[in-house]
VOPALUM-171712 format. One record per atom (N, C-alpha, C): residue number from 1; residue in three letters; atom name; x, y, z. Coordinates in Angstrom, 1 decimal. Last residue first. Example, Ala and Ser with C-alpha at 12.3 -4.5 7.8 and 13.67 -1.06 7.14 Angstrom:
{torlo 2,'SER','N',{12.8,-2.2,7.1}}
{torlo 2,'SER','CA',{13.7,-1.1,7.1}}
{torlo 2,'SER','C',{12.9,0.0,7.9}}
{torlo 1,'ALA','N',{13.2,-5.7,7.8}}
{torlo 1,'ALA','CA',{12.3,-4.5,7.8}}
{torlo 1,'ALA','C',{13.2,-3.3,7.8}}
end
This chain:
{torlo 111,'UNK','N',{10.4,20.0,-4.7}}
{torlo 111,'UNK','CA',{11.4,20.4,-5.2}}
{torlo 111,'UNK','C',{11.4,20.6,-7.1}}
{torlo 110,'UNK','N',{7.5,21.1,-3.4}}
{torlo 110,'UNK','CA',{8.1,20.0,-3.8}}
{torlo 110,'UNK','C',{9.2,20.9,-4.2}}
{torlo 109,'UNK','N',{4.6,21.6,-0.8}}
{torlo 109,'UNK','CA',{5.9,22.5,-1.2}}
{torlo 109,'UNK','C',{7.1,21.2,-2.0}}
{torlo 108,'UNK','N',{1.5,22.1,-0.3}}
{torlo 108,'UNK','CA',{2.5,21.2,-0.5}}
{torlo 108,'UNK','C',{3.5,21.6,-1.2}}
{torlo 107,'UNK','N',{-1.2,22.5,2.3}}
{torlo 107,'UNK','CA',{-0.2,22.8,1.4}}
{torlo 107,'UNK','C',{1.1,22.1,1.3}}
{torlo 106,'UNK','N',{-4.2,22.1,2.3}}
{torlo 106,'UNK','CA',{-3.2,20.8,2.3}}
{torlo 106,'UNK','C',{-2.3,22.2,1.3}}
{torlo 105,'UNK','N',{-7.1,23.0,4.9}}
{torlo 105,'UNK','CA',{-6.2,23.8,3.8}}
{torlo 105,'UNK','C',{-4.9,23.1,3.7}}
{torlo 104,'UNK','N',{-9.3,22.8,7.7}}
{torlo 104,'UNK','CA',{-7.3,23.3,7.3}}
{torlo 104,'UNK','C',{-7.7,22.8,5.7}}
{torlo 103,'UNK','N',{-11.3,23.5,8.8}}
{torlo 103,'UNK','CA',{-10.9,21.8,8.6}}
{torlo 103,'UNK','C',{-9.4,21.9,7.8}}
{torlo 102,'UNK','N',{-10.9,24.8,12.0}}
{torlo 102,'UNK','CA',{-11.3,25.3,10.4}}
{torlo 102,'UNK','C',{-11.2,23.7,10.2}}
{torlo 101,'UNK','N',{-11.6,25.2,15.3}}
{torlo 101,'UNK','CA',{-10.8,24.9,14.5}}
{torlo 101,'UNK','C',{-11.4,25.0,13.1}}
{torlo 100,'UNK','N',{-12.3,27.1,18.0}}
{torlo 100,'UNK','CA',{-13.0,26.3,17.1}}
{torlo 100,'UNK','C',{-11.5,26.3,15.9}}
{torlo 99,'UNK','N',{-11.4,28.4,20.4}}
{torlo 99,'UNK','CA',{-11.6,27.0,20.9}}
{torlo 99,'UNK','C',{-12.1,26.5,19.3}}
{torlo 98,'UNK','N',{-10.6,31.0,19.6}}
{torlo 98,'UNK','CA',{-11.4,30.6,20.2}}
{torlo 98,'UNK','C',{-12.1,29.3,20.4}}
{torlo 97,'UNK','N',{-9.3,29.7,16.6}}
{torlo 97,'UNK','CA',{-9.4,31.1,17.1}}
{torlo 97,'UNK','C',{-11.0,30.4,18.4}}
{torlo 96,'UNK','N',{-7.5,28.6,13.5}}
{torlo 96,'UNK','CA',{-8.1,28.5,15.1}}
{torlo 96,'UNK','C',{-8.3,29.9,15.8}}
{torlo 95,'UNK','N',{-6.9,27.1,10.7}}
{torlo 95,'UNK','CA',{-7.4,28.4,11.4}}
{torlo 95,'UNK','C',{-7.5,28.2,12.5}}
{torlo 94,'UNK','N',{-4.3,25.2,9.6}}
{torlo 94,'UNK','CA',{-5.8,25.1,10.1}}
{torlo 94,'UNK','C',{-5.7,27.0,10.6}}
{torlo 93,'UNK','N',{-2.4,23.5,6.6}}
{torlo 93,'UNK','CA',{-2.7,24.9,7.6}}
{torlo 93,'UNK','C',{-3.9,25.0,8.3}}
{torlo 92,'UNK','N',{-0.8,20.6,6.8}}
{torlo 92,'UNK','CA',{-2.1,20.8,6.4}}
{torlo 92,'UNK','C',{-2.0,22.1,7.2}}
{torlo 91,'UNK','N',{2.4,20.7,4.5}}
{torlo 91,'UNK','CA',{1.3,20.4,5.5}}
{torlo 91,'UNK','C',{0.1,20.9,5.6}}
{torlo 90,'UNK','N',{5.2,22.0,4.0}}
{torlo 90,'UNK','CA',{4.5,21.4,3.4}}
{torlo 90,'UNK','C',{3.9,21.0,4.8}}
{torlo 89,'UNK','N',{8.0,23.9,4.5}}
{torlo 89,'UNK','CA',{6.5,24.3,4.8}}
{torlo 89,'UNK','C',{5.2,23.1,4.6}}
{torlo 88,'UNK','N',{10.2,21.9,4.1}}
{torlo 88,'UNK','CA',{9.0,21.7,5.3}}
{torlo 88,'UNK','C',{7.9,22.5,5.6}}
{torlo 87,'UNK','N',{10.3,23.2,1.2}}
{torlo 87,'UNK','CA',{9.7,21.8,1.1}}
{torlo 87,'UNK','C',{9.1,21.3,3.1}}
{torlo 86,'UNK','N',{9.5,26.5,1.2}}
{torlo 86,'UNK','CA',{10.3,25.5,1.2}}
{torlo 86,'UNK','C',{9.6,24.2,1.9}}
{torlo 85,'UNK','N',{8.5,29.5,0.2}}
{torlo 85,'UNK','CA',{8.0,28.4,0.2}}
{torlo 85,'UNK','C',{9.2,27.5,0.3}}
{torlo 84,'UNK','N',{8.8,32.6,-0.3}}
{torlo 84,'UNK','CA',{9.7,31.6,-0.4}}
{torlo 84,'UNK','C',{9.8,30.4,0.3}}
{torlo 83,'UNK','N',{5.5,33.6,1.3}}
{torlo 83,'UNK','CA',{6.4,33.8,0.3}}
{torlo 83,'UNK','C',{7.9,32.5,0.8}}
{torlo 82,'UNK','N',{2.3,33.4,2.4}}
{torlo 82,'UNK','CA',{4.0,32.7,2.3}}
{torlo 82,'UNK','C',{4.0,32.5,0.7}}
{torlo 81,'UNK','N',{-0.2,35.1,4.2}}
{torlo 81,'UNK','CA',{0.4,35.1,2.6}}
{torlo 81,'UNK','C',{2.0,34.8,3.0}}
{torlo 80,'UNK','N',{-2.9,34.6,5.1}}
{torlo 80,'UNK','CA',{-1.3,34.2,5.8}}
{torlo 80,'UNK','C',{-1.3,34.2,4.2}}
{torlo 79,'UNK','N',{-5.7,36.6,6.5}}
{torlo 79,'UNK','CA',{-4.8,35.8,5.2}}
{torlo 79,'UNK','C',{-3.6,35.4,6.1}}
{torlo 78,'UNK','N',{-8.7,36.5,7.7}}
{torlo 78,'UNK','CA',{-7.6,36.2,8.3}}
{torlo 78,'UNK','C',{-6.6,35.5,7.2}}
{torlo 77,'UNK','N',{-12.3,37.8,7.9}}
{torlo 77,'UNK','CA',{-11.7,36.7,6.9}}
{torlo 77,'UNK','C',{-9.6,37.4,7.7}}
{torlo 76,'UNK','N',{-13.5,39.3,9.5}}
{torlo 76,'UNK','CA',{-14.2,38.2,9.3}}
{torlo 76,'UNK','C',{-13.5,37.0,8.2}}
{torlo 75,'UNK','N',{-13.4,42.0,9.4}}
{torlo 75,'UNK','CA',{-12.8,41.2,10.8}}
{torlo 75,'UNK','C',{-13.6,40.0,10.7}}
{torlo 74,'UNK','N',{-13.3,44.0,7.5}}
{torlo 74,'UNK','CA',{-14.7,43.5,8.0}}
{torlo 74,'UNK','C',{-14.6,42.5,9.2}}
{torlo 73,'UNK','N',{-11.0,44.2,6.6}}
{torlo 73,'UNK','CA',{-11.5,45.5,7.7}}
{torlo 73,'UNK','C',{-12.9,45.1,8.4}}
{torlo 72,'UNK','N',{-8.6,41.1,7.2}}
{torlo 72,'UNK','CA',{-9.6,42.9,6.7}}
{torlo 72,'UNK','C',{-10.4,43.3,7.2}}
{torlo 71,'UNK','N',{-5.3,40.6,8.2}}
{torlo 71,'UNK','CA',{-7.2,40.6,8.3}}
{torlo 71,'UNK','C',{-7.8,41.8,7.2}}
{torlo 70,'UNK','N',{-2.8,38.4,8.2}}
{torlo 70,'UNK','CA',{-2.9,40.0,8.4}}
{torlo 70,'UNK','C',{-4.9,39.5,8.0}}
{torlo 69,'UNK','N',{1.2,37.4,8.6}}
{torlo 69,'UNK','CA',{-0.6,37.6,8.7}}
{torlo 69,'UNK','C',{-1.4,38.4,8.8}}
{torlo 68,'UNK','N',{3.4,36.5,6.0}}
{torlo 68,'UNK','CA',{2.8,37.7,7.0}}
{torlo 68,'UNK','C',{1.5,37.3,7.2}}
{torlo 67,'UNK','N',{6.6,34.6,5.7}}
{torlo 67,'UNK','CA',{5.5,35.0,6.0}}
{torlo 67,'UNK','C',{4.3,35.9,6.3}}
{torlo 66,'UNK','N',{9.5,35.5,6.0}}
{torlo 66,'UNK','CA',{8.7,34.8,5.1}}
{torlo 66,'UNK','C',{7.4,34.7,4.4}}
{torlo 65,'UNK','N',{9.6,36.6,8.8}}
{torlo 65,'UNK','CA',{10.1,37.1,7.7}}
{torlo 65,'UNK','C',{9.9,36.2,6.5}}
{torlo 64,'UNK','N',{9.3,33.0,10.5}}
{torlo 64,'UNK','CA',{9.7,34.9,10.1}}
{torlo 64,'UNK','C',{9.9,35.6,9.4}}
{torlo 63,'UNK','N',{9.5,30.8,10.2}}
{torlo 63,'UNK','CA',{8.6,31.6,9.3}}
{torlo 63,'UNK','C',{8.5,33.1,9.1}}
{torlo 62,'UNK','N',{10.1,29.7,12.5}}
{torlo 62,'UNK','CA',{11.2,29.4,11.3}}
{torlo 62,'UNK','C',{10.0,29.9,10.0}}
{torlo 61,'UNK','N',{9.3,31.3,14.7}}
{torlo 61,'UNK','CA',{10.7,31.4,14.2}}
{torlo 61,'UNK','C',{11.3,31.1,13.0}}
{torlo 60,'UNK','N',{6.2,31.9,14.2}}
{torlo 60,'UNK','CA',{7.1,30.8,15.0}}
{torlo 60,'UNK','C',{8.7,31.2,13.7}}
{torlo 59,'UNK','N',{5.0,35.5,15.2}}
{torlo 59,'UNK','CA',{5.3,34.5,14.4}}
{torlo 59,'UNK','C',{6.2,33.5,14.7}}
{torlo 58,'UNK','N',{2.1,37.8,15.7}}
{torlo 58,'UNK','CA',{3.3,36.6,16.4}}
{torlo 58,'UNK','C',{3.9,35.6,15.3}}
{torlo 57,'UNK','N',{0.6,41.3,15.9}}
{torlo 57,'UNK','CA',{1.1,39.9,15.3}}
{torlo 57,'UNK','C',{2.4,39.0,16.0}}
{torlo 56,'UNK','N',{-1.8,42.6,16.6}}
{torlo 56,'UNK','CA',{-0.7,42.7,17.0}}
{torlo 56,'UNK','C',{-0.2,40.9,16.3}}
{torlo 55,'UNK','N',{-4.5,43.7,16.1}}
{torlo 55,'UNK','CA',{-3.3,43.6,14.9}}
{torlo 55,'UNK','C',{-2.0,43.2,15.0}}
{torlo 54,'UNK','N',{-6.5,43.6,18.0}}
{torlo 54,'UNK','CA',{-5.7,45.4,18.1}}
{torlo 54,'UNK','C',{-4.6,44.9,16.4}}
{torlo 53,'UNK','N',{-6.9,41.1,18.4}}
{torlo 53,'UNK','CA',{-8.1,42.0,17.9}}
{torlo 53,'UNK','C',{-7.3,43.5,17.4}}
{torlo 52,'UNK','N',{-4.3,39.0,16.8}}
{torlo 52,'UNK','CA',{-4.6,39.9,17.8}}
{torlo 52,'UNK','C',{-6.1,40.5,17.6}}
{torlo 51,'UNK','N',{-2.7,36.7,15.1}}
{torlo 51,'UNK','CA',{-2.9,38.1,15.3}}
{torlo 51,'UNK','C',{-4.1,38.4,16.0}}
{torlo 50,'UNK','N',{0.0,34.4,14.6}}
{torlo 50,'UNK','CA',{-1.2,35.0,15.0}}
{torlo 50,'UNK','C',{-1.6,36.1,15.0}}
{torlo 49,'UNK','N',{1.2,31.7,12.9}}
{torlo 49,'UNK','CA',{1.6,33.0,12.7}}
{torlo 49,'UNK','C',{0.5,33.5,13.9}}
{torlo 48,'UNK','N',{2.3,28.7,13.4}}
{torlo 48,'UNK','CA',{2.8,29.2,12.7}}
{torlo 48,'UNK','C',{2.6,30.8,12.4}}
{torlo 47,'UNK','N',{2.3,26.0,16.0}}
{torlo 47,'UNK','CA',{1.8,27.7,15.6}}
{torlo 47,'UNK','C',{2.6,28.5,14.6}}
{torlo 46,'UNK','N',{1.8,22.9,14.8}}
{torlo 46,'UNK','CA',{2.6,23.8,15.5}}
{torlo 46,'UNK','C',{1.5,25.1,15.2}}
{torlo 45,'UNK','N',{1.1,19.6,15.4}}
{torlo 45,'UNK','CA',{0.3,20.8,15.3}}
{torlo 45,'UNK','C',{1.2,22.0,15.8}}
{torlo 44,'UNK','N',{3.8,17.0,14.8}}
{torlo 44,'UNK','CA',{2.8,17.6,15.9}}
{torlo 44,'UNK','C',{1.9,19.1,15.1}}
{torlo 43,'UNK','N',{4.0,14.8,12.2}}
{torlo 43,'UNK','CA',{4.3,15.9,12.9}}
{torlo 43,'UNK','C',{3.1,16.1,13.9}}
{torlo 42,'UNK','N',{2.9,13.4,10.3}}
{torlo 42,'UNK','CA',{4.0,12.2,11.3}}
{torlo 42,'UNK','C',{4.3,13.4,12.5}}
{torlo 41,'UNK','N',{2.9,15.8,8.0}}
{torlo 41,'UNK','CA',{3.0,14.1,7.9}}
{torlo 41,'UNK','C',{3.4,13.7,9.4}}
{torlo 40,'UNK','N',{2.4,18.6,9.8}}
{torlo 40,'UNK','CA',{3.5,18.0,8.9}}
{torlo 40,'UNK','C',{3.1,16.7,9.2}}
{torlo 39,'UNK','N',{0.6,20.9,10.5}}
{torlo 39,'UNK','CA',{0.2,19.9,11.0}}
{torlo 39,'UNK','C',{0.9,19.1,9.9}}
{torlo 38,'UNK','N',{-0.2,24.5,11.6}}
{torlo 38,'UNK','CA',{0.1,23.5,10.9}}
{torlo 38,'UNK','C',{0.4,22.6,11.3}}
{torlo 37,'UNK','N',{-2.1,27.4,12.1}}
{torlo 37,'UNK','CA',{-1.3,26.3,13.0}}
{torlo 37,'UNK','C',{-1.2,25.6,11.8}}
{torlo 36,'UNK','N',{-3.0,30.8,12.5}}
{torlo 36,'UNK','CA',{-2.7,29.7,11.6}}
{torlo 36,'UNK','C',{-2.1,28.6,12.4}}
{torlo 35,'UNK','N',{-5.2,32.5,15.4}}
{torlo 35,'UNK','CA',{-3.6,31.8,14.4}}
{torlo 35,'UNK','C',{-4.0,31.0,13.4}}
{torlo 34,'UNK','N',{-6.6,35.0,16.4}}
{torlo 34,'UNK','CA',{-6.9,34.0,15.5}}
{torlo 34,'UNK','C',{-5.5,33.6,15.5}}
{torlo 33,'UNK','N',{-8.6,37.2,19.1}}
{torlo 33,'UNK','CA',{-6.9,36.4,18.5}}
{torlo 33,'UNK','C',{-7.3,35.3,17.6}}
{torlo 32,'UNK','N',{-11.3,39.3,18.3}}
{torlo 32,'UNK','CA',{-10.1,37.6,18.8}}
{torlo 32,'UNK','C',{-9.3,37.5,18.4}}
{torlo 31,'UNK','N',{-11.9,41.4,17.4}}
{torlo 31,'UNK','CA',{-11.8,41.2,18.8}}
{torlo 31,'UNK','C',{-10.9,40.1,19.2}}
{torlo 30,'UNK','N',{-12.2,40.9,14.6}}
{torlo 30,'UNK','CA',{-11.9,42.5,15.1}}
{torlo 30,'UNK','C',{-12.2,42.9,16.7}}
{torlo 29,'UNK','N',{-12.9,38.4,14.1}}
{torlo 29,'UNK','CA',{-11.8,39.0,14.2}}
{torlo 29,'UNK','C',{-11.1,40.7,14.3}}
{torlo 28,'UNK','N',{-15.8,37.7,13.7}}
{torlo 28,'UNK','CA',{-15.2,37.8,15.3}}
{torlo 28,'UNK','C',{-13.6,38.4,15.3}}
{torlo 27,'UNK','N',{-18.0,38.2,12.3}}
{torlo 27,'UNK','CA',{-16.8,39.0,11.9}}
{torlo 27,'UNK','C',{-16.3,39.3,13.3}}
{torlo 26,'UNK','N',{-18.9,35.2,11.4}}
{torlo 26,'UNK','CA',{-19.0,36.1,11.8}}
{torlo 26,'UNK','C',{-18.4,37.2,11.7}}
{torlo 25,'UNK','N',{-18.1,32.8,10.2}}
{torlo 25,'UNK','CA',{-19.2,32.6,9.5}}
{torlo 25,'UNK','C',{-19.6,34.3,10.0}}
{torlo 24,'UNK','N',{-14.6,33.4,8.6}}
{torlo 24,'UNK','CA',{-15.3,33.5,9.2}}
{torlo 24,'UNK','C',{-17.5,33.6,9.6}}
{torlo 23,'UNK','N',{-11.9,32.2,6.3}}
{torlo 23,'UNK','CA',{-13.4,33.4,7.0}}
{torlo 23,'UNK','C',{-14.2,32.5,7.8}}
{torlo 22,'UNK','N',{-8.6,32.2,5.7}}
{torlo 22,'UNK','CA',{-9.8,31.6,6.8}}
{torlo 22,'UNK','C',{-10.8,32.5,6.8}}
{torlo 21,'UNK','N',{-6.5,31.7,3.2}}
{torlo 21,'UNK','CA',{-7.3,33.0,3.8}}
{torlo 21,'UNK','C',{-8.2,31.9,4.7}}
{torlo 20,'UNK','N',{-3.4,31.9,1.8}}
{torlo 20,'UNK','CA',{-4.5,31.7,2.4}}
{torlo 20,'UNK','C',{-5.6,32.4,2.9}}
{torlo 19,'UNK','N',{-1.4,32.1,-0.7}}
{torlo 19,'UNK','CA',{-2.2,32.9,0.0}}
{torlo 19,'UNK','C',{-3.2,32.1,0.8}}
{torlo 18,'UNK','N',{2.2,31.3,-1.8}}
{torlo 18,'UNK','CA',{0.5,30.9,-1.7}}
{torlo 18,'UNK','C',{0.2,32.0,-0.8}}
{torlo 17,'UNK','N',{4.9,31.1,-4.0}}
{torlo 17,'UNK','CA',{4.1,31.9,-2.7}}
{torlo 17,'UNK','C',{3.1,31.1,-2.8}}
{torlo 16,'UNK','N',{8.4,29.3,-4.4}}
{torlo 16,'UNK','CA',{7.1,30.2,-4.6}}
{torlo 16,'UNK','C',{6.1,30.9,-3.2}}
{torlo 15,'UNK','N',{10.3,27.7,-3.7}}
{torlo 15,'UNK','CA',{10.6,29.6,-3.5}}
{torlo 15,'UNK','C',{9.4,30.2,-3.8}}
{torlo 14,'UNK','N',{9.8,24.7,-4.5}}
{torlo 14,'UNK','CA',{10.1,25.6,-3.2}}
{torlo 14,'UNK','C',{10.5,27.1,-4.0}}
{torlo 13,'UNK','N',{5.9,24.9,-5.9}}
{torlo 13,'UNK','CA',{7.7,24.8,-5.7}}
{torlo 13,'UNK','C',{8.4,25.6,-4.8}}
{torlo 12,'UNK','N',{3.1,24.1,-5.1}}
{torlo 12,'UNK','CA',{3.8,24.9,-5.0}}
{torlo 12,'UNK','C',{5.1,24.8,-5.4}}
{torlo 11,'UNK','N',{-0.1,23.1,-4.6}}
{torlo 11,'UNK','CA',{0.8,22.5,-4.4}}
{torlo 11,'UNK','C',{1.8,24.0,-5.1}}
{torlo 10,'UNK','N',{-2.5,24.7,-1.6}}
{torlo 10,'UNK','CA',{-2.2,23.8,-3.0}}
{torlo 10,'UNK','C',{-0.7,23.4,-3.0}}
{torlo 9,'UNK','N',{-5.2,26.7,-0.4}}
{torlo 9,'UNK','CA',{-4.0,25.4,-0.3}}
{torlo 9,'UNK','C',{-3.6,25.4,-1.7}}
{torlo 8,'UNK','N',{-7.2,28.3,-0.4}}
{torlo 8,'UNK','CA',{-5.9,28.9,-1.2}}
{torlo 8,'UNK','C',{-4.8,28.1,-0.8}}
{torlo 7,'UNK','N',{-9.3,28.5,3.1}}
{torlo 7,'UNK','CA',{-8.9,28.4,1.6}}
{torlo 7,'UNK','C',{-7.7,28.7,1.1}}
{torlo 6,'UNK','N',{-11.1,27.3,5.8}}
{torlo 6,'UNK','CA',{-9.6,28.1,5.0}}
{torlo 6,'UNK','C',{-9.8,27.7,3.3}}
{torlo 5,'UNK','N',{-13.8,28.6,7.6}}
{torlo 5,'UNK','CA',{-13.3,28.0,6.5}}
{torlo 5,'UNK','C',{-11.9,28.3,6.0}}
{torlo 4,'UNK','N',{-15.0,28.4,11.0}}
{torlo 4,'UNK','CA',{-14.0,28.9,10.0}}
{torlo 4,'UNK','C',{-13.8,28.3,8.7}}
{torlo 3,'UNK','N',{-18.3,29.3,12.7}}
{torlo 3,'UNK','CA',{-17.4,28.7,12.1}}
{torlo 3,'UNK','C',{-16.3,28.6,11.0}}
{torlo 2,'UNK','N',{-19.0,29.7,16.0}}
{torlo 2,'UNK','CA',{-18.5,30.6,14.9}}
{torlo 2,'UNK','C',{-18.3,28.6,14.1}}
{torlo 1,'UNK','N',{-22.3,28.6,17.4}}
{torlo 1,'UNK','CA',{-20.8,28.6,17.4}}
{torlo 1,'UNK','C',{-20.3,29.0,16.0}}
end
């Protein structure tokens, strides 16, 4: 079974950036849909970005344009680079992709 690692959590001010990144133990991403999801204190697990085997991307509304997901060429590692960071980005980001989850990545956005 694949497995995902995220990396590039941390803590932040609101308007700043982070980078994430998920790899992969394989290079299943130049076939599978992958997303980021997140997971707020007391919150449900939402979808926060996805992308496609072809590149085709999805984003939840309140990250639009904020946000971008994107892969490399080896189809084994999956970034979410956020830009102007605000205090409900804060939470844990997980990787997912074919029924396997990452152990997520604590990002924390203060004033």
């Amino acid at each position: 079974q694949v497995q995902l690692v995220e990396s590039g959590g941390g803590s932040v001010q609101a308007g700043g950036s982070l980078r994430l990144s998920c790899t992969a133990s394989r290079s299943i991403f130049r076939t599978l849909r992958v997303g980021w999801y997140r997971q707020g204190l007391g919150k449900q697990r939402e979808m926060v970005a996805t992308i496609t085997g072809d590149g085709v991307t999805d984003y939840a509304s309140n990250v639009r344009g904020r946000f971008t997901i994107s892969k490399n060429g080896a189809g084994d590692t999956v970034f979410l680079q956020m830009n102007s960071l605000k205090l409900e980005d804060t939470g844990v980001y997980y990787c997912y992709t074919s029924t396997v989850w990452g152990q997520g990545t604590q990002v924390t956005v203060s004033s």
